[in-house]
N, C-alpha and C positions, 0 to 999 in steps of 0.2 A: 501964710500957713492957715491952712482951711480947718481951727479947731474945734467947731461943731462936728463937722463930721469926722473927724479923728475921735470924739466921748463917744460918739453915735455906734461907730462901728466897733468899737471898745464893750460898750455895753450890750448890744446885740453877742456879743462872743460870750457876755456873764451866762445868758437865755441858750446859750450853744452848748456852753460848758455844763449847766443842768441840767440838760438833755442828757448828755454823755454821761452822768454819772447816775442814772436810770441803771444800767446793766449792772456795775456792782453792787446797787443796792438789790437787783433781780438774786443778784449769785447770793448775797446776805443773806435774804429770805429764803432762798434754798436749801443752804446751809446749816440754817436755825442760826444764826449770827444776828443776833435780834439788837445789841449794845450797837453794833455795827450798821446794823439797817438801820437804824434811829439817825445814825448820825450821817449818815448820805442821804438820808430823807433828810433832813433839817436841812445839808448843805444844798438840796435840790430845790428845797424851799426858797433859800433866802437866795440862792442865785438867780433863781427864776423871777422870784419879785425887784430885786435890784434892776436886773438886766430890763426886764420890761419896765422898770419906771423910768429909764434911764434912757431908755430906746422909743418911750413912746411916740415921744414927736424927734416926726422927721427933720431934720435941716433944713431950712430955703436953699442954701446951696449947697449943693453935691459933689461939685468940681472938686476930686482929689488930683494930684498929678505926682510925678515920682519923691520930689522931697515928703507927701504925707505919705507914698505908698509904703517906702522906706520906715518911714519914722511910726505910722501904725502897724506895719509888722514886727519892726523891734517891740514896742509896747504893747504888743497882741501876747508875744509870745511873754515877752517879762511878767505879765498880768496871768497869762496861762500857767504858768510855773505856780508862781507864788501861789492861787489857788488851789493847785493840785495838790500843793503839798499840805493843806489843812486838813485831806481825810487819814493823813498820815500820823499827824498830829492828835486830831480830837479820838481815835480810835487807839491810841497809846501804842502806837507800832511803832515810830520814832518822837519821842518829849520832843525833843531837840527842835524850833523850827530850822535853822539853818540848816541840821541835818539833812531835815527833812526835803526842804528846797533842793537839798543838793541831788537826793532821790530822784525827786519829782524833773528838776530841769536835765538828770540823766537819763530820766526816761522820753520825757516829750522828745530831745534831741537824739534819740536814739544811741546814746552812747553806751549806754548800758554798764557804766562805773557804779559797783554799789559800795555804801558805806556799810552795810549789814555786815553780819559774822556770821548769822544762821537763819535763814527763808524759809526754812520748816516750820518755825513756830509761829509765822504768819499765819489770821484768818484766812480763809481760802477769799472772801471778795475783796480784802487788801489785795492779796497776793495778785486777784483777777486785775482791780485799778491799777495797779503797779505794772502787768505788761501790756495793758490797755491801752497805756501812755505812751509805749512804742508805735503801736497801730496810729494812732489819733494823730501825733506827730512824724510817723513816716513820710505819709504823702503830704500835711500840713495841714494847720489849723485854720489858716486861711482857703487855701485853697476847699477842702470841707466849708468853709463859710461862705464861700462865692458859688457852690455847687447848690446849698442848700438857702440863701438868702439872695432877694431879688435885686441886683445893684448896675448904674448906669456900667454898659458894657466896657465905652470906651474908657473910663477911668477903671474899672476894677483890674484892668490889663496890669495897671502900675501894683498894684496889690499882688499878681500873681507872679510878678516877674520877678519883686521885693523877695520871695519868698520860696521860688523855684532854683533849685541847683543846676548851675553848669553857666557858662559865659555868655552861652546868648538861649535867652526865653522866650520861644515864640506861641502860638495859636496854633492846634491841630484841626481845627475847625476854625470856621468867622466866627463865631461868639466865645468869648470867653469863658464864660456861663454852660455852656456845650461843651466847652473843654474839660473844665472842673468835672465835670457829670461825668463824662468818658472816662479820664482816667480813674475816680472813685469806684465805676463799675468793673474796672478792669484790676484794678486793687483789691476790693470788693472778691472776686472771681476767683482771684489766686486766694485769696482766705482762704476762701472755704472748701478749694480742690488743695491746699495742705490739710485743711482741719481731717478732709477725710482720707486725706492718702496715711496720716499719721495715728488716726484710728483705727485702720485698716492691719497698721503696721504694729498694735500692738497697746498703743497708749489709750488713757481713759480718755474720752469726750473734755474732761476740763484741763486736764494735761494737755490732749492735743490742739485747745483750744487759743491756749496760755503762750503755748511755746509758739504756736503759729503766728499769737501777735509779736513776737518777740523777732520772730524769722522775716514774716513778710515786711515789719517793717525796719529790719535790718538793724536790733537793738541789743541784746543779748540778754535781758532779765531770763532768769532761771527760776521755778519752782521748787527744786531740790537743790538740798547742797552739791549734792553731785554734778548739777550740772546736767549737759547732756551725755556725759561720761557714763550715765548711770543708765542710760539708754539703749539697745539694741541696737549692733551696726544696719540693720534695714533702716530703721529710724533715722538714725545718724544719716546713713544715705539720701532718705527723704529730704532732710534739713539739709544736706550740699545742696541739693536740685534746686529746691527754693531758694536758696540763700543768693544760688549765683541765680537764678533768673529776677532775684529783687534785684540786683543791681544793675541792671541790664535799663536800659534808656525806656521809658514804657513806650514810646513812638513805636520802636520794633511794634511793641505787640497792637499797636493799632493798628500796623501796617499791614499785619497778619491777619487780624480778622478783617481787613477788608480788602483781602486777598491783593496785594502787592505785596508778595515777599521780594521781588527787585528793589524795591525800594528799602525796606528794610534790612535786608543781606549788605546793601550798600554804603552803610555807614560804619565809617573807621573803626571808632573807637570802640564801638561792639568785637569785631574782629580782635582787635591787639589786647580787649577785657579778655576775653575766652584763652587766647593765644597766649599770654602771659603769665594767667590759671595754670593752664597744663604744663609748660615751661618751668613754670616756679613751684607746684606741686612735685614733677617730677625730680629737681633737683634735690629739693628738701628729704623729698623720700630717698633717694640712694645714699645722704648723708646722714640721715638716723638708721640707715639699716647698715653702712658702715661700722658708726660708731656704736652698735648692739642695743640700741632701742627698746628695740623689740627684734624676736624673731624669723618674721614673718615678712615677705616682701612685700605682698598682698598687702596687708595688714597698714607697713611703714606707709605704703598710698593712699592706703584710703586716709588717715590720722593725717597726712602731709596736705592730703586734698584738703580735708573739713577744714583746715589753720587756716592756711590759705587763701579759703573759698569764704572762712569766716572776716578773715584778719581784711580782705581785699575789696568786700562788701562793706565792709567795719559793721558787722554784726558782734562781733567779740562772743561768740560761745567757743568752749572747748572741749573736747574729751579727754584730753591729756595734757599736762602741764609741760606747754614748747618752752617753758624760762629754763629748763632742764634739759634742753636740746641740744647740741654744737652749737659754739658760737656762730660759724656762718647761718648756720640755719635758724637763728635769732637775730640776725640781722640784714636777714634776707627778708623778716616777715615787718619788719618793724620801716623797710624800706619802702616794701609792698603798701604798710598803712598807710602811710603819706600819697602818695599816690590815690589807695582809694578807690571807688566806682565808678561807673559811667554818670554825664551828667544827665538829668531829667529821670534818676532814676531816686529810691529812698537810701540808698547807699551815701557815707563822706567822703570827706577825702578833697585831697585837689581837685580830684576829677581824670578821667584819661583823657578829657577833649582837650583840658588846659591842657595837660604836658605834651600831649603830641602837637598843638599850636605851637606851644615854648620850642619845643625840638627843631620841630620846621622851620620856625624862624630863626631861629640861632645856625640851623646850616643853610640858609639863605643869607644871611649877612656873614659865615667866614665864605662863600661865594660872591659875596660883590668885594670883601677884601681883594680875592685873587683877580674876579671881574668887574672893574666897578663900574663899566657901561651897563652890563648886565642889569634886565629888571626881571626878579625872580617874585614870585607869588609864593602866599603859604595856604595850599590847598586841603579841603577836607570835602569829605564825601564826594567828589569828583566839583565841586565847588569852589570859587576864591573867596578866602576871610578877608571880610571887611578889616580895613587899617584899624576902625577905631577897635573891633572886636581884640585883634592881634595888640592893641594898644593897653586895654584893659585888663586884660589876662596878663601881660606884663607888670601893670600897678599891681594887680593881685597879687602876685608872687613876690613882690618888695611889700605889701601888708602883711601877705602870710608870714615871710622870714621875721620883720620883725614884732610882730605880735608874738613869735614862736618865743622868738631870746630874751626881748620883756619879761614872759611867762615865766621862762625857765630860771631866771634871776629872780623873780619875787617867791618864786618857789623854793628856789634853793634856800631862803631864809629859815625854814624845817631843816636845814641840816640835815637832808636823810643823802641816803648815797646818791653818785651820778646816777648811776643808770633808772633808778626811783624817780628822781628829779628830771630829768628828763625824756623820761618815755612816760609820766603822768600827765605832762602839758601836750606831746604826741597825739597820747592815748584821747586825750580830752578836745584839742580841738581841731583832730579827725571825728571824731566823732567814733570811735572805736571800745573804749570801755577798758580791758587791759592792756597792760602794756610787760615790765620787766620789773622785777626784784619786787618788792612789797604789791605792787600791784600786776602782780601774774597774773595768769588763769587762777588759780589758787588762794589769791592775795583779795584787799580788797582797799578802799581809800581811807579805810575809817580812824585812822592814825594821822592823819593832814591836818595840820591845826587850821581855825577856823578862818583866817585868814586866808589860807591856800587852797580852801574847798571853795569860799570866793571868788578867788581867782580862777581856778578851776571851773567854775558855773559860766565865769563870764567866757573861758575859751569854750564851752561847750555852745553855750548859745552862738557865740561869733562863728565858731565852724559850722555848725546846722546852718545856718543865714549868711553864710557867705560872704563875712566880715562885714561887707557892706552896711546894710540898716544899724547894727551894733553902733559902727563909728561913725554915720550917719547924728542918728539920735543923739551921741556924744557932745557935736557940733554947736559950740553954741548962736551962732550967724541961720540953723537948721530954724530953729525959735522965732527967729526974729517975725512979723509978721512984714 
């Protein structure tokens, strides 16, 4: 274990992270939030001198390989957290630090669970920090770090792959380094064509500014108690577009702007995301407009779209409380979460590359049942999956289940009801924010005793990271040198 450069690149993130908390000391002073601005000036201060004392000298050796890439992305992000949650603290918005943490590691992971009651009486540069932390952890901390800090190419791969979603992580370019950049500008891009289609639509400039970090990185922090309930259906509309095009593989959109849409058109799980969108939007709507909903057919679509489109992305915003929906139509969405977005996109979830792997392969093997000379392949993209890839994505699915019933067992020691207890561990390490009963669209975590908002932190991080680095770093043989 190469642990210079595991401090090095630790503390070069201190020097990243006071970068990053420049903007809401900006929104502070805009604000007249001067208690406020003080105190993200001081945390800008001391991160930035830590981080540089601490990064000044380089390592003789740089050699990381997958055991440090693993083990400094889990540490990247645990150290990410914990710091975020201090402007939460010294500005008196949550006393609480474990509260707090629990804020902060909902936001970076984009799950968007909050412990608050009321986000109205947030300062507005809290409120800015708070879905900032969506944006910053959408596309990832590291990956931002390899974009913007100069690092040997062929080890930073292990860092990127440590912290990118979906079963297999590759290069859209030869450098890594180019890669990082690309997708940043391409994330970057969609920012700020929501920021404006959303002030177009009606919202102020910090509203649409807020919500867009919230959307494009597929997180659900709100500005109002309402929600985006309190919003215009043109808006609401905005926020479907983006929602589903975050969750969308960003390859697509490279492939687009470098005009190979063959290429891009041609991958599955793009396909079967869209295709199960509308499928599962439209089911949901003819079952609340059944059971009188609402009026309006129109209406039933669009509210069934945004659940959907939110629940599917695991952005978790809502406009109407689905805990109050038909049953099938609550467990149609809470189905949907599991499953989740495409991988290489800011979305959680399993992933649809995983599960349509799992599928393929499982009716390839009841086919060698019946044929067992038969050799059947599990194809994607008109492509054959590598064994070990199809091997992998199988361990995942025996980590995910039982990380899932672990969870829901130490959870269930709150005594709150099933469906609490169990769509809270869901909720949490999909990466999605609400789930059923106490924690609706309506509801929120802040009754968990602090034991189970622990546990809760730990599924968040592990679903954002892709269990992996989590029970990596766990590892005690990880250490050994």
């Amino acid at each position: 274990m190469n642990y210079s450069m595991i401090r090095y690149i630790l503390f070069r993130l201190f020097r990243v992270f006071g970068a990053l908390l420049v903007l809401p000391f900006i929104v502070a002073i805009i604000y007249k939030e001067y208690d406020s601005a003080e105190s993200f000036f001081m945390l800008i201060l001391i991160s930035s001198i830590v981080g540089y004392l601490g990064s000044f000298k380089k390592p003789k050796n740089t050699v990381i390989y997958a055991k440090e890439g693993f083990t400094i992305t889990a540490l990247a992000w645990i150290v990410v957290s914990m710091l975020g949650a201090v402007p939460f603290v010294v500005t008196g918005t949550i006393p609480n630090y474990i509260d707090a943490c629990f804020e902060t590691v909902s936001g970076f992971t984009t799950t968007g669970g909050s412990i608050l009651t009321s986000v109205e009486q947030i300062e507005k540069s809290v409120q800015f920090w708070r879905t900032f932390t969506h944006w910053i952890g959408g596309m990832g901390v590291l990956v931002f770090l390899l974009a913007v800090v100069p690092m040997a190419d062929g080890y930073s791969m292990h860092l990127m792959r440590a912290e990118s979603p979906g079963p297999v992580v590759g290069k859209i370019v030869p450098k890594v380094k180019d890669t990082a950049k690309i997708l940043y500008l391409i994330y970057f891009g969609i920012t700020v064509l929501e920021i404006i289609c959303l002030k177009i639509s009606g919202l102020s400039l910090y509203e649409a500014a807020t919500i867009t970090f919230s959307t494009v990185g597929t997180g659900g922090f709100a500005v109002t108690n309402a929600g985006i309930g309190g919003y215009s259906t043109i808006s609401q509309a905005v926020i479907i577009v983006f929602m589903a095009l975050c969750g969308v593989n960003f390859t697509v959109y490279y492939f687009l702007i470098n005009r190979k849409p063959k290429e891009a058109f041609a991958i599955d799980e793009v396909k079967y995301y869209f295709g199960t969108m509308a499928v599962a939007a439209t089911l949901i709507a003819i079952n609340i407009y059944r059971a009188g909903v609402l009026d309006s057919a129109g209406m039933c679509f669009h509210h069934a779209l945004f659940a959907v489109t939110s629940i599917m992305t695991t952005t978790g915003f809502g406009t109407l409380d689905f805990d109050k929906w038909p049953e099938f139509s609550r467990v149609l969405l809470m189905g949907l979460a599991c499953v989740g977005a495409c991988a290489g996109s800011t979305g959680g979830g399993f992933k649809f590359s995983r599960a349509l792997i799992i599928i393929r392969n499982a009716r390839n093997e009841l086919n060698f049942l019946v044929h067992p000379k038969a050799v059947k392949r599990v194809f994607m993209d008109g492509h054959t999956v590598e064994g070990t890839t199809v091997k992998s994505v199988s361990a995942y699915l025996g980590l995910y289940v039982i990380t899932l019933i672990a969870s829901v067992l130490l959870v269930s020691l709150d005594n709150f009801d099933y469906q609490t207890t169990v769509t809270s561990v869901i909720a949490t390490l999909n990466n999605i924010g609400p789930g059923l009963g106490m924690i609706g669209p309506m509801g929120n975590y802040s009754e968990f005793s602090y034991f189970s908002k622990i546990v809760l932190m730990f599924d968040m991080l592990a679903g954002r990271l892709e269990l992996l680095p989590i029970f990596i770093v766990m590892k005690p043989k990880t250490w050994r040198r």
